[in-house]
C-alpha positions in Angstrom: -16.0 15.0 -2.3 -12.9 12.4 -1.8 -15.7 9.7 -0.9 -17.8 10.2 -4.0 -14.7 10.3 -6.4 -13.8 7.2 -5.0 -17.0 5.5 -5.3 -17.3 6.5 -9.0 -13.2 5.2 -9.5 -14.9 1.8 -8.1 -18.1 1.6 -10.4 -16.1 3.1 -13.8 -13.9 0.7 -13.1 -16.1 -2.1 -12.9 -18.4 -1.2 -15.8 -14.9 -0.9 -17.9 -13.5 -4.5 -17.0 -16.6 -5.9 -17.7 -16.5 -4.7 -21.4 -12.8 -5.6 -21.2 -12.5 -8.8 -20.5 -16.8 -9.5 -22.2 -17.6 -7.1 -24.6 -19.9 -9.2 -26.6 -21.3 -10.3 -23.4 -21.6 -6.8 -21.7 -25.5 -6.6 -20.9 -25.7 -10.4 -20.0 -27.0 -10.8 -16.6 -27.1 -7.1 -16.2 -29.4 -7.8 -12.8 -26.4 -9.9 -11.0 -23.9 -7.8 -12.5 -25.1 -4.7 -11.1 -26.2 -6.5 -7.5 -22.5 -7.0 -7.4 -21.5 -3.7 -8.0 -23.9 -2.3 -5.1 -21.9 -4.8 -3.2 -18.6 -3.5 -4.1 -19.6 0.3 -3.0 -21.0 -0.9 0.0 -17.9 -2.4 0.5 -15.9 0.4 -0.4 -17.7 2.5 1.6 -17.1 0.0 4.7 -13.6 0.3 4.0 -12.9 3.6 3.4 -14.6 4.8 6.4 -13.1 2.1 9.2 -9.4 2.8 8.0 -10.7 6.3 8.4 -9.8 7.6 5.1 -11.9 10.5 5.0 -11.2 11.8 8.3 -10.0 15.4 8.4 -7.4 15.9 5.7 -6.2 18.6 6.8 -4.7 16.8 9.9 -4.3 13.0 7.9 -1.0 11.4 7.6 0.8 11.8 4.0 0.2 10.7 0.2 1.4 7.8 1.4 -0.7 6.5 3.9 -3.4 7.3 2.0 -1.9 5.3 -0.9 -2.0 2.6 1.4 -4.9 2.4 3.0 -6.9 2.7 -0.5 -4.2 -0.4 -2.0 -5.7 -2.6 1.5 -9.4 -1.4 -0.2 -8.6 -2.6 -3.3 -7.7 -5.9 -1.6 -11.1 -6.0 -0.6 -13.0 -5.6 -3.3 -10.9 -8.0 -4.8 -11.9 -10.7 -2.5 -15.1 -9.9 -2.2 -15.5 -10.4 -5.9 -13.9 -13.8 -5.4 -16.5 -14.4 -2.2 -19.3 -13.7 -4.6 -18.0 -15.6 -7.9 -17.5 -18.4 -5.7 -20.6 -18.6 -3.8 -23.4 -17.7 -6.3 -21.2 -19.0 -9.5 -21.6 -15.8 -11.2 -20.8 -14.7 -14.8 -17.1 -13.3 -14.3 -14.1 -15.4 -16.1 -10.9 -15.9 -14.0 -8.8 -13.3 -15.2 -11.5 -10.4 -14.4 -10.0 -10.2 -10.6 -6.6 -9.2 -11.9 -7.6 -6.9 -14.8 -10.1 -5.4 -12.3 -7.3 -5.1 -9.2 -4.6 -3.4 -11.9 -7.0 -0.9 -13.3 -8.3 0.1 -9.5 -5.1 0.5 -8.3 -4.1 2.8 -11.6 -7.4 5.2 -11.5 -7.0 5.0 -7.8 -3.3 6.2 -7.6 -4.0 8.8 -10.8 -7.0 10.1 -9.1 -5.5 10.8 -5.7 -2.9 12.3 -7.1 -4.6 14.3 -9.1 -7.1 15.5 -6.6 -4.0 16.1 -4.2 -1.5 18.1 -6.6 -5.4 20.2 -7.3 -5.7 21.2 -3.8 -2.3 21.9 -3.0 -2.6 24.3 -6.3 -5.4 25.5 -4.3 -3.4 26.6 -1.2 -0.6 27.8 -2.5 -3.3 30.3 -4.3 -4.5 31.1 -1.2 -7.2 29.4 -1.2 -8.8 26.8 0.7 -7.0 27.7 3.5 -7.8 27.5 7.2 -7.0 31.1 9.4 -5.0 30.1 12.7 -3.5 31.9 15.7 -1.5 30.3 18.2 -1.5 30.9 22.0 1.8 30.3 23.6 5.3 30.4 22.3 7.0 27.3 23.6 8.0 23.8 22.3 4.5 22.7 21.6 3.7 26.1 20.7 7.1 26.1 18.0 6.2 22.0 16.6 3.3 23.3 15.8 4.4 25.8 13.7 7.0 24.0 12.1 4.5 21.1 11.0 2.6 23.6 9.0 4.8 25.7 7.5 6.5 21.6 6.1 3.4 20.6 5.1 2.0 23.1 2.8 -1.1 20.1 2.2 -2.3 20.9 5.5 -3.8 23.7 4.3 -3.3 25.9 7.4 -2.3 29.8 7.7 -0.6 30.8 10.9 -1.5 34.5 11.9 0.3 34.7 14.1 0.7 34.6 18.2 -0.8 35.8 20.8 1.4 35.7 24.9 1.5 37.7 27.6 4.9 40.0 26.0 6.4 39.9 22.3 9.2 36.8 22.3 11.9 36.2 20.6 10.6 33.1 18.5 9.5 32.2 15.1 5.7 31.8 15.1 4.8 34.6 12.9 4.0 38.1 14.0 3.2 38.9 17.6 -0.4 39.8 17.7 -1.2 40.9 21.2 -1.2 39.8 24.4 -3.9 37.4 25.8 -6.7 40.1 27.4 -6.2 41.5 24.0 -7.5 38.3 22.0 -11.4 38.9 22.3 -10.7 42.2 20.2 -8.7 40.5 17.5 -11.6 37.6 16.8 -14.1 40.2 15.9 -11.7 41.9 13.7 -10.0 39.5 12.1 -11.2 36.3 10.0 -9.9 33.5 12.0 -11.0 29.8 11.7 -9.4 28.0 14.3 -7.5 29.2 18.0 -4.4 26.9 19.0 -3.9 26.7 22.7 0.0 25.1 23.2 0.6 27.0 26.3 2.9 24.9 28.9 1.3 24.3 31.9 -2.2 25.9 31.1 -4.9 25.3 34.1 -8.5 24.6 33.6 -10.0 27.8 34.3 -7.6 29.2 31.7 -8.9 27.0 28.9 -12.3 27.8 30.4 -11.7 31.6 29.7 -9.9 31.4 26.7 -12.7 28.7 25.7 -15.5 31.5 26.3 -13.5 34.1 24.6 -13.6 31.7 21.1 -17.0 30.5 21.4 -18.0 34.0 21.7 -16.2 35.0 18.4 -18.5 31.5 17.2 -14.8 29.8 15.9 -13.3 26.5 16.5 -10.4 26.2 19.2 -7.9 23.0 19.9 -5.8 21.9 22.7 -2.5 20.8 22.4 -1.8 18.9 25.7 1.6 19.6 27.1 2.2 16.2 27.9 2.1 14.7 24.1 6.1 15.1 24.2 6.8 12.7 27.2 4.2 10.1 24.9 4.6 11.2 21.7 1.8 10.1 19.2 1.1 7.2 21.7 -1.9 8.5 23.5 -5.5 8.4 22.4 -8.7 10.2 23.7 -12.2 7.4 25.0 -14.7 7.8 26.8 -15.1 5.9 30.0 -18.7 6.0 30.0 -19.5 9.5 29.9 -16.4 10.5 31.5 -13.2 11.4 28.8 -9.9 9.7 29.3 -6.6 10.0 27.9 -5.3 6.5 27.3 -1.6 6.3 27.1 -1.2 3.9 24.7 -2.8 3.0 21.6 -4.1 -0.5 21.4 -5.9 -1.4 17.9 -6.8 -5.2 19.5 -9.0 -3.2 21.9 -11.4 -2.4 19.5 -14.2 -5.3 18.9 -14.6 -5.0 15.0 -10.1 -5.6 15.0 -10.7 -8.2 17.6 -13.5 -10.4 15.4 -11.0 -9.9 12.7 -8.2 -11.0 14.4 -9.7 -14.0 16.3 -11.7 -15.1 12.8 -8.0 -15.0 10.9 -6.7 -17.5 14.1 -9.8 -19.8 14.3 -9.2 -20.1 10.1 -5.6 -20.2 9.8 -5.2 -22.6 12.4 -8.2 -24.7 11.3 -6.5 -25.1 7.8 -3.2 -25.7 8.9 -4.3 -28.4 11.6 -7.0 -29.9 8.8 -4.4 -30.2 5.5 -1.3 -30.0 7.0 -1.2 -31.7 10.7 -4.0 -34.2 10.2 -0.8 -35.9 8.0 2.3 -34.4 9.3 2.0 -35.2 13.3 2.1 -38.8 12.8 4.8 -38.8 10.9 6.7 -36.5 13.1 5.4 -38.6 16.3 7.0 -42.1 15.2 10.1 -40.1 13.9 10.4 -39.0 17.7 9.1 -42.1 19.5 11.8 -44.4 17.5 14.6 -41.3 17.9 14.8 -41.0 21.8 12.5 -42.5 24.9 9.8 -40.0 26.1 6.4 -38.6 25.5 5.6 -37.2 22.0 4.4 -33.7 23.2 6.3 -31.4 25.5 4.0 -29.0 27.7 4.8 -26.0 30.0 3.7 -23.7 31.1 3.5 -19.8 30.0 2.1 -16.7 30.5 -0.5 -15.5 28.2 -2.8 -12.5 27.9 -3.3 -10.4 31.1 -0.4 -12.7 32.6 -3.0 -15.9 32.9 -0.8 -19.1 32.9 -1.8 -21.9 30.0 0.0 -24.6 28.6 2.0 -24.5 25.7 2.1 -27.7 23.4 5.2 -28.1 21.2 6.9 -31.5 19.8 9.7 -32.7 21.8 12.7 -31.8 20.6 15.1 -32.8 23.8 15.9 -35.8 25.6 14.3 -35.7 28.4 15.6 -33.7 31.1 15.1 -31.7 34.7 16.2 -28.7 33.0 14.2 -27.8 30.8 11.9 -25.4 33.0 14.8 -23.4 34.0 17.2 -23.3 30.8 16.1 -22.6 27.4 18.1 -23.9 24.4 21.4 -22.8 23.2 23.6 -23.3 20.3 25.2 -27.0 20.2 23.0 -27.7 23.0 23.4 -31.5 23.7 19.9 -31.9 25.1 18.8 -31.1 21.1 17.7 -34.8 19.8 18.9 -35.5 16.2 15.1 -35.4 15.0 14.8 -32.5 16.9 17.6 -30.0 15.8 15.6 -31.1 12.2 12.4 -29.7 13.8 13.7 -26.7 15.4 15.1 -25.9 12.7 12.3 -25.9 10.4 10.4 -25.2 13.0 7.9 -27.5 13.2 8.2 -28.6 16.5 6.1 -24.9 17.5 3.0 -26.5 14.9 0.9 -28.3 17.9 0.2 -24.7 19.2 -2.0 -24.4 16.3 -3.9 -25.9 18.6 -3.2 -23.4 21.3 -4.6 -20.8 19.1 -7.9 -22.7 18.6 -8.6 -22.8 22.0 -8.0 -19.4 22.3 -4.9 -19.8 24.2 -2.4 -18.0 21.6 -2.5 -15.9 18.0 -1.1 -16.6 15.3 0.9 -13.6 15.5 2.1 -12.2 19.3 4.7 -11.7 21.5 6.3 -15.0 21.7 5.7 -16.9 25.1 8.6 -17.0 27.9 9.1 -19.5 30.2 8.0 -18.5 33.7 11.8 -18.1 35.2 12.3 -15.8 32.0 9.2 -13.8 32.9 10.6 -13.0 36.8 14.4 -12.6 35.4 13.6 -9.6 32.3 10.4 -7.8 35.0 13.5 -7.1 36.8 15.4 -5.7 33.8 13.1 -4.3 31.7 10.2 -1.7 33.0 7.7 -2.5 30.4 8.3 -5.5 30.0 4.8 -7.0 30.9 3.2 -4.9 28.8 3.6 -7.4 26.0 1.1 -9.2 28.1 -2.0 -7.2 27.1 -2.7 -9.0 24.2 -2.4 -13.5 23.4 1.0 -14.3 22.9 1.7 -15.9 19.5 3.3 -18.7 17.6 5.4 -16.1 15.7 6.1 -12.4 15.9 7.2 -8.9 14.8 10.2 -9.7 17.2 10.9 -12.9 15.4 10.6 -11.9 11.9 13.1 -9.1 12.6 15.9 -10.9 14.0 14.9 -11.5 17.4 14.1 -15.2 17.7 15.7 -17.9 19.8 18.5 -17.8 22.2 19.0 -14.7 24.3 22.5 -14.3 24.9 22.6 -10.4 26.1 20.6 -8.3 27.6 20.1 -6.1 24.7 18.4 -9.1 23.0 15.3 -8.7 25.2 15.1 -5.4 25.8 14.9 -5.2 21.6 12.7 -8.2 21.3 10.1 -6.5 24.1 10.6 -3.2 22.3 9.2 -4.9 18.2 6.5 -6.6 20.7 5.2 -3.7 22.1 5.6 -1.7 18.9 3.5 -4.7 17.6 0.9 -4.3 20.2 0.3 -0.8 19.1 0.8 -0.7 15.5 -1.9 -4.0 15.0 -3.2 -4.4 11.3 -4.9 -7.4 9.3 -2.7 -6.9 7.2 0.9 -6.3 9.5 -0.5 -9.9 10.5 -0.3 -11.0 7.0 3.2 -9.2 6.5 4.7 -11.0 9.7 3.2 -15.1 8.7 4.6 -14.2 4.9 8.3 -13.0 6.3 8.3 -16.4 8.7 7.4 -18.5 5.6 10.4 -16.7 3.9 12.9 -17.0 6.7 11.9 -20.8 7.5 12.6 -21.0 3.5 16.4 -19.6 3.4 17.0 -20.5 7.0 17.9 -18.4 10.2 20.9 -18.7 12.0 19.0 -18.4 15.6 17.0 -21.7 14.4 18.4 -24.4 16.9 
């Protein structure tokens, strides 16, 4: 239902800036017109479904989050409109893109809401509602509980709870105890069995799981474990064997990889084509006539799955025997006059744009280390090589919020390696996007790590 609402908000929308912005035109080229809209549901549909939009709702993240994910749709149906104008000259004046984003994002917001504040009518009726009991009475057993009763949207009814004796906890009524449980399924309408107990064996979920499917209703498993990980760990199969990865890594799926790796090879392309093709020999003579040394500094640092590369960067030092073992400070007198300029504009990172079209780097990552960093923070930090799983970049989530430069305590790392690896498993397009706009911003106003 939520799939076809959307998909009519995206076609009403269309036909109405079409007369909006042409009404004495409205039925020209009515072929192209409409190829494009087919284009813009298949699109939608694309969208919708690989940010997993129309998952379960009952167990979705908040108004929010859905709020977002249909504003990063909106995005690209936007572009693809300007794809299409663009490539097969089509009949749309310039302003249609922003009349059409505005309305979307209006009928989209009302609609959700509307459909959202409907429903939760609904199940506050009684209605709609899915029939629960819970098995076990500890912490899982007790988050559990309190999630639903918080979130009236869910749409779920707790029963009650079946365990061994009646406790002294606040899951609704006590309903039996567990030989008991086969009786209460055929007597009771019941859509879903919640195992949360602690420590549970397999042939207990076997027997429990033959008890449900008996009754012909659905049953969950709320692993013990998902305190010590929190929402961290995610369910694949390892050919036809399940597995219970503890982490979740968005870069390890293909389609986020292609979209990553086509954002680097572009970016970087465009910035090396417009920008450097100019800029580096301007920067080079600036540093050749400043000091006595080689225009480009290389070393070497550890990239994805801790492979060694080198790293290409102006040079912004004299040049020196320390500068594999001692990374710049503040006042640092190894800091050439043209290069405190580059550092702190940063310009002096640009020939790693190169890095990332070789494959090297990202344009967004965990920021390299030199190799005597790496061996010093293993030994202080336990995850700290876990930032490794994925190409280090040329700025970061680390960078952007605060973490940049010098590291003059300990906590500076251990914070730094903590936004990385938050990075690692939070990976959007658009975080991507976020993170090169906030760099642009802070190079603008200037940081006060940027020496």
């Amino acid at each position: 239902m939520r799939l076809i609402a959307d998909l009519s908000v995206v076609a009403f929308t269309y036909i109405l800036c079409i007369y909006i912005v042409r009404p004495d035109a409205f039925l020209v080229s009515a072929k192209t017109k409409f190829f494009l809209l087919l284009i813009l549901l298949f699109v939608w549909f694309f969208s919708g479904t690989s940010s997993k939009l129309y998952n379960d709702h009952r167990i979705r993240p908040g108004f929010s989050i859905q709020i977002y994910k249909t504003l990063k749709g909106v995005a690209m149906l936007c572009l693809t409109v300007v794809t299409v104008s663009f490539f097969f000259n089509t009949f749309l004046p310039t302003n249609f893109v922003f009349i059409y984003a505005v309305f979307l994002s209006v009928c989209f917001a009302t609609e959700k809401y509307i459909i959202n504040r409907f429903v939760l009518y609904l199940r506050k009726k009684g209605y709609n509602l899915r029939h629960v009991i819970i098995l076990g009475h500890g912490n899982t057993a007790m988050q559990f509980y309190q999630l639903v009763n918080h979130n009236p949207h869910l749409g779920y009814d707790i029963l009650g709870y079946f365990e061994d004796s009646e406790k002294d906890c606040e899951l609704g009524p006590y309903l039996g105890s567990m030989p008991s449980l086969g009786d209460y399924l055929k007597k009771h309408s019941v859509n879903e069995v919640i195992i949360a107990i602690p420590g549970i064996t397999i042939n207990e979920i076997e027997e429990i799981t033959h008890v449900v499917d008996k009754a012909g209703m659905r049953v969950r498993i709320i692993p013990d474990f998902h305190f010590q990980f929190y929402n961290r760990y995610e369910f694949k199969q390892f050919g036809n064997i399940p597995t219970v990865s503890l982490r979740k890594e968005p870069l390890e799926e293909t389609h986020n990889k292609v979209i990553k790796r086509t954002f680097d090879m572009v970016f970087s392309l465009l910035v090396l084509l417009l920008i450097c093709s100019w800029l580096f020999p301007i920067i080079a003579i600036l540093i050749k006539i400043n000091s006595n040394g080689p225009v480009l500094f290389k070393q070497k640092r550890l990239g994805r799955d801790r492979k060694e590369f080198w790293c290409y960067k102006f040079r912004s030092m004299y040049v020196n025997h320390d500068s594999d073992r001692k990374m710049a400070t503040k006042g640092d007198s190894r800091i050439t006059p043209v290069g405190r300029i580059l550092r702190k504009t940063s310009l002096d990172e640009f020939p790693q744009f190169w890095n990332v079209l070789m494959g090297n780097m990202s344009i967004v990552g965990p920021r390299p280390h030199m190799s005597i960093q790496n061996e010093q923070y293993q030994e202080i930090i336990n995850n700290y090589l876990v930032r490794q799983l994925i190409k280090p970049g040329i700025t970061g989530w680390a960078q952007v919020n605060g973490y940049r430069g010098e590291i003059e305590v300990d906590l500076d790392i251990k914070n730094r390696v903590s936004y990385d690896i938050w990075y690692l498993e939070n990976w959007s397009f658009f975080l991507d996007i976020k993170i090169v706009y906030l760099t642009v911003w802070n190079i603008v106003k200037g940081e006060d790590k940027a020496y």
